[in-house]
C-alpha positions in Angstrom: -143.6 -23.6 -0.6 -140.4 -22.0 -1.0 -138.4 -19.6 1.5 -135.7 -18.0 1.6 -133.7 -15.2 3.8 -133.8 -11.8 3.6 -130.6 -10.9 4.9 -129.2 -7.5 3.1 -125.5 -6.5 4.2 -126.9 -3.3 5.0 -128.8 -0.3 3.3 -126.2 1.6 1.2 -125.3 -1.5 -1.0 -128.8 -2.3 -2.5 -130.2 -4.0 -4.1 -131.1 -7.4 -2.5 -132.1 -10.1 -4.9 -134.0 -13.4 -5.3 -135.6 -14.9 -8.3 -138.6 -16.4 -8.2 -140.9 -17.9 -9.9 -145.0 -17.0 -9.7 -147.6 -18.5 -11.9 -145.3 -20.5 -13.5 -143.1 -17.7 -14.5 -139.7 -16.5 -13.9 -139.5 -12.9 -12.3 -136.6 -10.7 -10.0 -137.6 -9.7 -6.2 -135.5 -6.9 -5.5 -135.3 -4.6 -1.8 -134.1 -1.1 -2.3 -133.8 1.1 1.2 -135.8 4.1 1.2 -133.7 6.7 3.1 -136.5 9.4 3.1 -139.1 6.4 4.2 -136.7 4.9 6.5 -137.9 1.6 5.1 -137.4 -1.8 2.7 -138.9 -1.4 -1.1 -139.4 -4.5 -3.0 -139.7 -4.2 -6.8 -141.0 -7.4 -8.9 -139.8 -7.4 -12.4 -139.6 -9.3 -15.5 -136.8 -11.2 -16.6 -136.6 -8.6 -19.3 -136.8 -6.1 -16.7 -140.1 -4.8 -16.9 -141.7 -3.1 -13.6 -144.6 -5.3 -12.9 -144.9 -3.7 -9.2 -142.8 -1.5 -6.6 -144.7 -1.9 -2.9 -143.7 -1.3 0.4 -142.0 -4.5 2.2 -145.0 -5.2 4.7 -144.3 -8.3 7.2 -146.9 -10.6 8.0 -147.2 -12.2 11.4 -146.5 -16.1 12.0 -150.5 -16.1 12.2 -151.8 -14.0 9.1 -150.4 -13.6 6.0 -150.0 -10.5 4.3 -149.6 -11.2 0.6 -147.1 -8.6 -1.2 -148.4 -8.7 -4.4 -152.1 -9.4 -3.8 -154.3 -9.6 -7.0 -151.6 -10.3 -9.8 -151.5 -13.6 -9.6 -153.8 -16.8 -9.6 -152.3 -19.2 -7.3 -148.9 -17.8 -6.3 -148.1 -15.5 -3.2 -145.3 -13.8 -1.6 -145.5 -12.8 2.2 -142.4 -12.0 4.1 -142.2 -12.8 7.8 -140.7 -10.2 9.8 -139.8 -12.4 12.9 -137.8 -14.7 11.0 -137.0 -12.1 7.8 -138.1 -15.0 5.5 -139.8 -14.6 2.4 -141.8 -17.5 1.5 -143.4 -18.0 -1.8 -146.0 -20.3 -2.6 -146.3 -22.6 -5.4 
């Protein structure tokens, strides 16, 4: 497993980003601040920049994970723990 902090200076100077690799693949994590929403955004791209999803950041408690992308890939997962604002990423 992999983590590592999400910490954005704040929500004017977006975007936050992490790469990360799922399935074996490279792709770009990136947090955009939705003003209307009043929440985090996290958009999972290519390397060739590609959308491959924009979803809500969702935290998942220290107990139960909540897996960000769920479906698109076999054995990879993202979850974000809100307590500690640590994404962790698995294999």
């Amino acid at each position: 497993m992999t983590s590592f902090a999400f910490n954005p200076t704040n929500t004017i100077t977006p975007p936050w980003k992490q790469q990360v690799d799922l399935d074996g693949n490279p792709y770009l994590m990136a947090a955009y601040w939705s003003l209307y929403a009043q929440r985090w955004y996290i958009k999972l791209s290519t390397q060739d920049g590609a959308l491959v999803q924009f979803t809500p950041l969702i935290g998942s408690p220290l107990d139960y994970d909540i897996p960000l992308f769920p479906g698109l890939f076999t054995t990879s997962k993202v979850i974000y723990r809100a307590d500690s604002q640590v994404f962790e990423v698995t294999p």
